[in-house]
C-alpha positions in Angstrom: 0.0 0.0 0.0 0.9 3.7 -0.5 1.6 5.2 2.6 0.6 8.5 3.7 2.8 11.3 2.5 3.8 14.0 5.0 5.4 17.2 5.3 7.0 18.4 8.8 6.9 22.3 9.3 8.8 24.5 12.0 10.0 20.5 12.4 12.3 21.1 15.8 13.9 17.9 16.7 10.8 16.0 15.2 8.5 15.0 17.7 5.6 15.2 16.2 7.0 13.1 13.2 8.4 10.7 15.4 4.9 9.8 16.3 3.4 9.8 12.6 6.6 7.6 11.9 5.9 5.1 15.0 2.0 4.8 13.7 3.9 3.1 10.8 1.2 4.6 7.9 3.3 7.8 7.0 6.2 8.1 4.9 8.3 11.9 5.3 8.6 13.9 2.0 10.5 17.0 4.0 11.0 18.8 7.1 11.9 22.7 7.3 13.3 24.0 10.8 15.8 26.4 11.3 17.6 25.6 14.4 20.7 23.8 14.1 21.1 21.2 16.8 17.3 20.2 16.4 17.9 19.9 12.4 21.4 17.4 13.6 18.9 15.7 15.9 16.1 14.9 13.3 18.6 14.0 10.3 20.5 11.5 12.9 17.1 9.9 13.8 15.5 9.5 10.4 18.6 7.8 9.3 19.5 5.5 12.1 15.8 4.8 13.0 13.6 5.2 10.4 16.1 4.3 7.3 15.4 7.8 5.6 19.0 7.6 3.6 18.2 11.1 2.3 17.9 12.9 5.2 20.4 15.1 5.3 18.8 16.6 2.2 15.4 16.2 2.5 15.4 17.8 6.5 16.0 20.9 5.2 17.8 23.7 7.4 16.4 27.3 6.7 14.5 30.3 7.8 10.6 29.3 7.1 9.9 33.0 6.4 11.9 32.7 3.0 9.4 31.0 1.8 10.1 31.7 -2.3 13.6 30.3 -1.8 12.5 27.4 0.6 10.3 26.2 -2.3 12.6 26.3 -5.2 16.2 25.8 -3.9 19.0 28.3 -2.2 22.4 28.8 -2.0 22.9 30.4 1.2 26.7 31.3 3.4 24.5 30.2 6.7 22.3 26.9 5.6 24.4 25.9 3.2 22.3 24.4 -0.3 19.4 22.7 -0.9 17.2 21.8 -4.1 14.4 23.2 -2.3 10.5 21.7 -0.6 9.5 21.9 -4.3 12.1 19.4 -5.5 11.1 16.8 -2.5 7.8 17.4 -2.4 6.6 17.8 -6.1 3.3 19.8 -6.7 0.9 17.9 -4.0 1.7 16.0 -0.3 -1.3 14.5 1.7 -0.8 15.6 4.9 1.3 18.5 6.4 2.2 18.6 10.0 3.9 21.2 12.2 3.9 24.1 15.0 5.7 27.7 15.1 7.2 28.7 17.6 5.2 29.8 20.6 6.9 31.7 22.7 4.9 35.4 21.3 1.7 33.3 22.4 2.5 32.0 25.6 1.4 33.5 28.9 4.7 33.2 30.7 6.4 35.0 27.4 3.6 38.0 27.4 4.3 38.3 31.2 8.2 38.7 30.7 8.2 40.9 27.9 7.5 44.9 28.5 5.2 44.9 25.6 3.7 41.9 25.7 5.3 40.1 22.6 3.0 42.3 20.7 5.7 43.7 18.5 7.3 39.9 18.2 7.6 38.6 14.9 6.8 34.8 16.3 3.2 36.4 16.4 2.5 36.3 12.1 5.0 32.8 11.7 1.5 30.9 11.1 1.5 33.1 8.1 4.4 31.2 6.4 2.6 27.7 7.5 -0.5 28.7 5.6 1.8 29.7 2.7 3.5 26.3 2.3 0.0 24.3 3.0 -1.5 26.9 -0.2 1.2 25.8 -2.5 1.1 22.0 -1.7 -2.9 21.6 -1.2 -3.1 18.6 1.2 -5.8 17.2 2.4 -5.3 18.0 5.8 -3.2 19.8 7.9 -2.0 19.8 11.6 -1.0 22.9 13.5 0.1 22.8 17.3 0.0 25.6 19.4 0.0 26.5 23.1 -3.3 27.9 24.4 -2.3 31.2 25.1 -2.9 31.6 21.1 -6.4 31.6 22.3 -6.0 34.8 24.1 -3.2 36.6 21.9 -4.0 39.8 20.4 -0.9 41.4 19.2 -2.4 44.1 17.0 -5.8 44.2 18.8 -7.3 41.2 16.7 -7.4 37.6 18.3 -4.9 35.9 16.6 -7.3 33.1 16.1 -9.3 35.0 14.1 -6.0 36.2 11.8 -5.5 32.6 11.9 -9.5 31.4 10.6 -9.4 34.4 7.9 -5.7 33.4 6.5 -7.3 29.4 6.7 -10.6 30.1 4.5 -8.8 32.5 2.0 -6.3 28.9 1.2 -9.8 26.9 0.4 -9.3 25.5 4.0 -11.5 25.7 7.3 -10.8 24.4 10.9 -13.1 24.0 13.2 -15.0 26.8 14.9 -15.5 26.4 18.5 -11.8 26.1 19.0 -11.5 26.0 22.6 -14.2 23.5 23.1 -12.9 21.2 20.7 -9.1 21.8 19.7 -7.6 22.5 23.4 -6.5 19.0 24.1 -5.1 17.9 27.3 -2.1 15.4 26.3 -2.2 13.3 29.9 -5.4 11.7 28.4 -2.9 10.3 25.3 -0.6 8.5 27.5 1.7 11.5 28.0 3.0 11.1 31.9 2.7 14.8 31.7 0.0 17.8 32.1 0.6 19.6 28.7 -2.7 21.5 26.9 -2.0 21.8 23.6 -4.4 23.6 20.8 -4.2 21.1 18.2 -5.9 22.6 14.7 -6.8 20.1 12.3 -7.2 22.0 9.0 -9.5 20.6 6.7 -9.4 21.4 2.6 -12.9 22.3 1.3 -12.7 20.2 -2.0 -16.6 21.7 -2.7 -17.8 21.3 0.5 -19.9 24.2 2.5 -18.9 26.1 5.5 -21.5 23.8 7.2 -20.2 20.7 5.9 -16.8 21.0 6.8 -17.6 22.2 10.3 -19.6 18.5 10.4 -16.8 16.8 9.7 -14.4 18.3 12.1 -16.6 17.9 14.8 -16.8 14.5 14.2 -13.4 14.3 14.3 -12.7 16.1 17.5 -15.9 14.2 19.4 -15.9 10.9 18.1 -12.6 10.0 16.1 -9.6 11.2 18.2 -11.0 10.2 21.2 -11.2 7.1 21.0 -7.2 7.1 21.2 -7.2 8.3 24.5 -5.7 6.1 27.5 -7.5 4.3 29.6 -5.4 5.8 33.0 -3.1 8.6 33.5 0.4 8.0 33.4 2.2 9.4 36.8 5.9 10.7 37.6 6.8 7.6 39.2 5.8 5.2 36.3 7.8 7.0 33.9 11.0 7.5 35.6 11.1 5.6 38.5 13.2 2.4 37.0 16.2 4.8 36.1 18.9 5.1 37.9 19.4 7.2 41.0 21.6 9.8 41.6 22.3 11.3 45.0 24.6 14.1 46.1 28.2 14.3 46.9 29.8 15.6 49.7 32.2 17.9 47.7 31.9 18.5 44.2 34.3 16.3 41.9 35.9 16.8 38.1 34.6 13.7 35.9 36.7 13.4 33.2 34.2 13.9 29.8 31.2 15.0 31.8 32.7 17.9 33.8 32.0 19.3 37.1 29.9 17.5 39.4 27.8 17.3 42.4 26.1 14.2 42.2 27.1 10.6 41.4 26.9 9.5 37.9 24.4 6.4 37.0 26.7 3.6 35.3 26.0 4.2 31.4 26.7 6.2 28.6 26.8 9.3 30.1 26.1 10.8 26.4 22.5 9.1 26.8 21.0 11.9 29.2 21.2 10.6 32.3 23.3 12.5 34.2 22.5 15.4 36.9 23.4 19.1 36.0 25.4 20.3 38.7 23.9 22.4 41.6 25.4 24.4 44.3 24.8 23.2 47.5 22.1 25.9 48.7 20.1 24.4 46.3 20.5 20.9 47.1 19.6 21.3 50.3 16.6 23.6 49.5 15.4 20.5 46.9 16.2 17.9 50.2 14.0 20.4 52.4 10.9 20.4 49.6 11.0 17.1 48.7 10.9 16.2 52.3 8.6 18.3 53.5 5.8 16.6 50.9 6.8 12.9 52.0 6.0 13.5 54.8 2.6 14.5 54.4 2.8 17.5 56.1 2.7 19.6 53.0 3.8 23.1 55.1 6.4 24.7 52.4 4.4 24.2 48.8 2.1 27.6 48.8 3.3 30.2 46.5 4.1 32.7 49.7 6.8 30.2 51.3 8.4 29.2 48.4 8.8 32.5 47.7 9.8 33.6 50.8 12.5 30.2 50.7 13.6 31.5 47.0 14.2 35.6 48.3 16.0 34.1 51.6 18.0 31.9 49.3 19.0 34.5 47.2 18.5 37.6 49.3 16.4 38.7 46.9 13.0 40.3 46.4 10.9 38.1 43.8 7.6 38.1 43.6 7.8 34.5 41.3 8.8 31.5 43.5 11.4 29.4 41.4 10.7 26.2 42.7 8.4 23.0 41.7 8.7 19.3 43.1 7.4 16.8 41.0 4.7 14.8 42.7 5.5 11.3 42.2 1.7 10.0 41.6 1.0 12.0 39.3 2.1 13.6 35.8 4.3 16.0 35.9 3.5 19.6 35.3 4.3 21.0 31.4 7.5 20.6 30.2 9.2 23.6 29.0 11.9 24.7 27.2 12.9 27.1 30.1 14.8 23.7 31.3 17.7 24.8 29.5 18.3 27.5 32.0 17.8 25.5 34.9 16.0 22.7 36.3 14.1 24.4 39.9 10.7 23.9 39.0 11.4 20.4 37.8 12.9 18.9 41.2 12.5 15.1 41.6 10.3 14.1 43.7 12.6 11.4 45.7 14.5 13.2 49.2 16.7 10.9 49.4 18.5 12.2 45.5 17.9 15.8 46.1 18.2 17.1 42.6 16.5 18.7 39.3 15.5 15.9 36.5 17.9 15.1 33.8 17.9 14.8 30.1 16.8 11.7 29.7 14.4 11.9 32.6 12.5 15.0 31.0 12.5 13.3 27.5 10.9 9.7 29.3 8.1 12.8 30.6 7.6 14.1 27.1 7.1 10.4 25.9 10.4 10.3 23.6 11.5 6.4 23.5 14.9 5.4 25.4 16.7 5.2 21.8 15.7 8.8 20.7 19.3 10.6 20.6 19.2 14.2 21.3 22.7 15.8 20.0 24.5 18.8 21.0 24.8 20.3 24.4 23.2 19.6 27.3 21.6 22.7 27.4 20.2 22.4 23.5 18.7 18.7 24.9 16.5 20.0 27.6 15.5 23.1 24.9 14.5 20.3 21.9 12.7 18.5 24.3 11.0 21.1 26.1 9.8 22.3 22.8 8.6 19.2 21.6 5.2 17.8 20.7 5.1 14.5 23.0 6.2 11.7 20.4 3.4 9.3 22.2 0.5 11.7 22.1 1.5 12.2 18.0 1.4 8.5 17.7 -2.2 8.2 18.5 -3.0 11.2 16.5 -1.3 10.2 13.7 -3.8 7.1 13.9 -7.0 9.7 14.3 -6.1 11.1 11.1 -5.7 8.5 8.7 -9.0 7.3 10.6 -10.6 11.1 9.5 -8.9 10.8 6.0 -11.1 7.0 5.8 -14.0 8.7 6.9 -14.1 11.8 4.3 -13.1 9.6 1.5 -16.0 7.2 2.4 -18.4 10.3 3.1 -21.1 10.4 0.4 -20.4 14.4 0.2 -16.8 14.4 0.0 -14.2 12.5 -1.9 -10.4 12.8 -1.5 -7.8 13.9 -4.0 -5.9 10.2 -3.6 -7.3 7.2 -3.0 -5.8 4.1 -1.0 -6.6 0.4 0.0 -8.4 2.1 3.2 -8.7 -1.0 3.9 -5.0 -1.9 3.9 -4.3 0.9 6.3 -7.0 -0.1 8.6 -4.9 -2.9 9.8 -2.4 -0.9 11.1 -3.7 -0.2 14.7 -2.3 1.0 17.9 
């Protein structure tokens, strides 16, 4: 059978096509991302997992918002040469797949920044998106976001109402009620994490009515995708708790190819992930003082108040954010976030006993990333790929919702799709 072409947009390291490549019903035609340790990542994992020979050409490294040049080829003294999406891609793909960056939307972002990101150009990157999915027509397309898009309004305009106007003028609708039906909680899709994600499934008219379309999408949001949701939540514990531990040293020690450290190193390959950043002993014995102040059940230092006023006595400083979060053991974790590549103090284990922030491979097992996944470059750039990642798990079972969506338009008496497959072929291949 054919398998289901797809196209990876504002790609990062490639969670999200790690997931459409696990389902086992997609085949990769490009990816486009323009950070260079996630493009190293993705190439190295296409090639040694998936047996994509060509993926040092056809994960492309540019600047999305070239878009004329991303199509047809460059030549450029940064990113180096490449035949362009055209070239890869052809005139048509089925399905394209991706996320811009979302650090204008987010909350924590808007707070930081004296404006309010509203003079960020991350705000209009959707723009370039919309342009690739105009020149290549799929059937569908898949655009993650965090839900602060839901309130953004850099120029005074939701942006999710830039977003529905840019979508019709392509021939394209998604769904109205976006909220209601396109904020999805990723815990409920075996993610060991609390992560709410707006998840826009973009649906090409082909003919059909406003009215139509909005049928279809609801059907895919209430009936279809759920039913690949998992039957329990996934906690802390169940996802990390096998590794390893690491507990603190007395003194700090130089190990040779890993550097300073404060904690024992786990036997292993240190280059897998699992190995503890170092921390300075005020914090160690802050994370001992937390950690043990919720086994034992007494609960006293977790309000906002004291762990700001432990954080300001720390530091001898006068924040009004507290910078500290343990992980509670039976339960998922809170959001993973690329802020983990500064540190690691609102992602504290949850054991006493170790005393620490989590570690590479510890925040990648939380974002659903299998044990093989290698993350290349710096320490630093690992915790910032994963943190910025779609969950690899949660992709899986959508991955399977939409070929189920792309079964049910072609068999849909008022809609037909542009290609045609043994549906009944691709059936087979289940979860």
């Amino acid at each position: 059978m054919r398998k289901i072409k797809v196209v990876d947009l504002f790609s990062g390291a490639g969670g999200l096509l790690e997931g459409f490549m696990q389902s086992g019903l997609y085949i990769p035609q490009a990816s486009v991302e323009w950070e260079k340790a996630p493009v190293d990542t993705l190439r190295n994992r296409l090639k040694t997992k998936w047996g994509i020979s060509d993926a040092n050409d056809t994960v492309i490294w540019f600047d999305m918002q070239r878009t004329d040049e991303l199509f047809s080829g460059f030549d450029d003294e940064k990113y180096g040469k490449s035949k362009g999406l055209d070239y890869y891609i052809g005139d048509k793909t089925d399905v394209i797949i991706g996320g811009p960056p979302c650090q204008a939307y987010s909350q924590a972002g808007r707070t930081k920044d004296e404006h309010g990101m509203k003079y960020d150009y991350r705000n209009y990157l959707f723009e370039y998106y919309l342009k690739t999915v105009d020149r290549y027509q799929p059937e569908l397309f898949v655009f993650e976001n965090v839900p602060g898009m839901l309130s953004a309004m850099p120029d005074g305009t939701p942006i999710v109402d830039l977003i529905k106007a840019d979508v019709q003028k392509i021939g394209y609708e998604i769904v109205e009620d976006i909220r209601n039906h396109a904020l999805i909680d990723m815990s409920d899709y075996g993610v060991p994490q609390n992560r709410k994600r707006v998840i826009l499934v973009g649906l090409k008219k082909n003919g059909n009515t406003y009215e139509e379309c909005q049928q279809f999408l609801t059907e895919f949001y209430d009936k279809i995708l759920p039913k690949y949701q998992s039957e329990k939540k996934i906690s802390v514990e169940e996802a990390i708790g096998d590794l390893p531990k690491a507990f603190p040293l007395e003194e700090p020690v130089y190990i040779k190819g890993i550097g300073r450290q404060s904690y024992t190193v786990p036997d292993g390959d240190p280059t897998w992930g699992h190995v503890v950043r170092f921390q300075n002993q005020r914090d160690i014995e802050i994370f001992g003082l937390l950690t043990e102040d919720i086994e034992s059940g007494k609960n006293e230092l977790q309000s906002a108040d004291k762990l700001n006023e432990i954080y300001n006595k720390a530091t001898g400083g006068n924040s009004k954010v507290h910078k500290y979060h343990v992980l509670r053991r039976d339960q998922p974790s809170t959001t993973i976030t690329a802020h983990l590549h500064k540190d690691g103090l609102r992602f504290i284990h949850y054991d006493s006993q170790q005393s620490r922030t989590i570690t590479v491979r510890e925040a990648a097992r939380l974002q659903s990333f299998p044990d093989d996944f290698e993350f290349l470059s710096t320490r630093g750039n690992q915790y910032k790929m994963i943190g910025n990642a779609v969950p690899p798990e949660f992709a899986r079972r959508l991955s399977s919702a939409v070929r189920d969506f792309l079964i049910y338009l072609d068999e849909n008496e008022n809609r037909k799709l542009d290609f045609h497959q043994n549906w009944e072929e691709v059936s087979k291949c289940q979860l």
